[in-house]
ZASE-944980 format. One record per residue: residue in one letter; x, z, y of N, C-alpha, C in turn. Coordinates in pm, whole numbers, padded with zeros to 5 digits, always signed. Each point is the difference from the previous one (the first is absolute). Example, Ala and Ser with C-alpha at 12.3 -4.5 7.8 and 13.67 -1.06 7.14 Angstrom:
! residues 2
A+01319+00780-00569-00089+00000+00119+00090+00000+00120 S-00035-00072+00105+00082+00006+00119-00077+00073+00109 
***
This chain:
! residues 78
X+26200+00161+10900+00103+00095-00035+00005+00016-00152 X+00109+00056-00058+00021+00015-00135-00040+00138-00048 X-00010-00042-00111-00071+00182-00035+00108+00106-00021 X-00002+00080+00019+00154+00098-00019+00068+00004-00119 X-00048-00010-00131+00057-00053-00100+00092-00128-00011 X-00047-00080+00082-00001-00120-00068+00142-00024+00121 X+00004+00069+00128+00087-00007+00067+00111+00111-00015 X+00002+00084-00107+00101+00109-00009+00065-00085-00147 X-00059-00082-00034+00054-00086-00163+00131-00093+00086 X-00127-00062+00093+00103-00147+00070+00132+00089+00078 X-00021+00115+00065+00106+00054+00057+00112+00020-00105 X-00005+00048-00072+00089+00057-00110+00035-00166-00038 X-00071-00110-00017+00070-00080-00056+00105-00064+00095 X-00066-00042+00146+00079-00043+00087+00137+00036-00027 X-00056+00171+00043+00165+00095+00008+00089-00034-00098 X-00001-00011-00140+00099+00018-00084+00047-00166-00008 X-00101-00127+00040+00032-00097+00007+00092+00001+00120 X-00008+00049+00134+00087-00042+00098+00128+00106-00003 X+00009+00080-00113+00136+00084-00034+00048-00103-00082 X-00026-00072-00103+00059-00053-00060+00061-00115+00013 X-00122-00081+00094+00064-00148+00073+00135+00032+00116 X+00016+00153+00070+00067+00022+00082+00151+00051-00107 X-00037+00039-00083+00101+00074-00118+00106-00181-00042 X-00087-00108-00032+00049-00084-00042+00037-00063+00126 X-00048+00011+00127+00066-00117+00106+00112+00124+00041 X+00052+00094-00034+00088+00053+00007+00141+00024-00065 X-00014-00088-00112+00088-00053-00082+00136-00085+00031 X-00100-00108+00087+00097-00097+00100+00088+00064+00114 X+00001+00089+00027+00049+00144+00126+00112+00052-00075 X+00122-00071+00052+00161+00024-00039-00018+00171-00002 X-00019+00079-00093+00038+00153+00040+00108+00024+00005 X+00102-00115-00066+00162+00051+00021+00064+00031+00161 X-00072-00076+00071+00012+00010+00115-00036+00144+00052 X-00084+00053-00036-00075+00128+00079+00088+00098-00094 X-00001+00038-00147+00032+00098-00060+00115-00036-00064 X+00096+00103-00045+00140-00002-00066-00057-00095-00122 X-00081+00059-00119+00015+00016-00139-00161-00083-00002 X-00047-00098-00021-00168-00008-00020-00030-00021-00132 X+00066+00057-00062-00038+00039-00111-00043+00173-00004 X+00060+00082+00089-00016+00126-00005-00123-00004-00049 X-00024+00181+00024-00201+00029-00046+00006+00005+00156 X+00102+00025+00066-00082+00033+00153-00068-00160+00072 X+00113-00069-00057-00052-00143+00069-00141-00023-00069 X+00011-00001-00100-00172-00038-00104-00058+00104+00072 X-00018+00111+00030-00104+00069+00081-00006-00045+00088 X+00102-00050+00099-00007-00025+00168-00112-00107-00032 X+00023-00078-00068-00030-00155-00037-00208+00013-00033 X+00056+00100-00107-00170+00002-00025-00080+00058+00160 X+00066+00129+00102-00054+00025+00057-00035-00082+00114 X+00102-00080+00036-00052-00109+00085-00078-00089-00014 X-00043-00058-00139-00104-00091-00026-00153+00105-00019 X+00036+00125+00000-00163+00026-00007-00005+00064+00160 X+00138-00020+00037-00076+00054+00206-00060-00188+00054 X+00079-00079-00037-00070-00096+00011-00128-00043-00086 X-00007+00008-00094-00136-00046-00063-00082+00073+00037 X-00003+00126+00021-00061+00082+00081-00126-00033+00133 X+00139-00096+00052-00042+00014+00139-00070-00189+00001 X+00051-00021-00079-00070-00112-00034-00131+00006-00065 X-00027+00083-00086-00137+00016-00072-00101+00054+00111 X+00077+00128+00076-00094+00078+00142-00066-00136+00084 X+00094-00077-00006-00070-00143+00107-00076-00057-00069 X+00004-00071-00102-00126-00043-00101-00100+00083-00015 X+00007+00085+00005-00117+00048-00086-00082+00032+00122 X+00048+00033+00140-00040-00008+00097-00068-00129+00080 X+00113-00121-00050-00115-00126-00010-00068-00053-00008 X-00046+00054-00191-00103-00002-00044-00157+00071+00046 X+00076+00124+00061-00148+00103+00065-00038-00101+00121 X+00101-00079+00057-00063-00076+00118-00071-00083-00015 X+00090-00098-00068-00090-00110-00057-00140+00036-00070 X+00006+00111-00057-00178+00034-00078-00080+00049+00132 X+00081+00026+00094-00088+00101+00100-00069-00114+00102 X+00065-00134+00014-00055-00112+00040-00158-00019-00011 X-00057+00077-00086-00142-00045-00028-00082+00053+00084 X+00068+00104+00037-00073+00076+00085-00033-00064+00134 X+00120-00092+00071-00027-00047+00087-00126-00052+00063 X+00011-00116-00124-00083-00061+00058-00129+00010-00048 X-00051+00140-00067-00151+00108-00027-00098-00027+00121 X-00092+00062-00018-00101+00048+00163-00028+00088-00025 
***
């Protein structure tokens, strides 16, 4: 297992990495289609808020990964 430091660093990095990779694969996502104006501030908010409900939920799964994969050791202990 990771020491709580060292796993509250990697969390925070995950997170702002999988807001941002989700912020940029969100770029390609016609908003003209969904909103009047995407230039508005409302569209740039909609926009930012959907890449951090996804990066979000993307980082919650990693980082949850990671506790598994470390927790593996345990298995196979006596």
């Amino acid at each position: 297992m990771l020491p709580i430091g060292v796993e509250s660093a990697l969390g925070i990095v995950v997170a702002l990495g999988a807001i941002a990779l989700s912020f940029w694969a969100l770029e390609a996502f016609r908003w003209d289609r969904v909103v009047r104006d995407p230039k508005a501030p409302q569209a740039v908010w909609l926009r930012l808020l959907v890449s951090v409900a996804l990066g979000g939920s993307a980082a919650v799964f990693l980082m949850a990964y990671v506790r598994w994969a470390t927790g593996l050791v345990y298995l196979f202990q006596r």
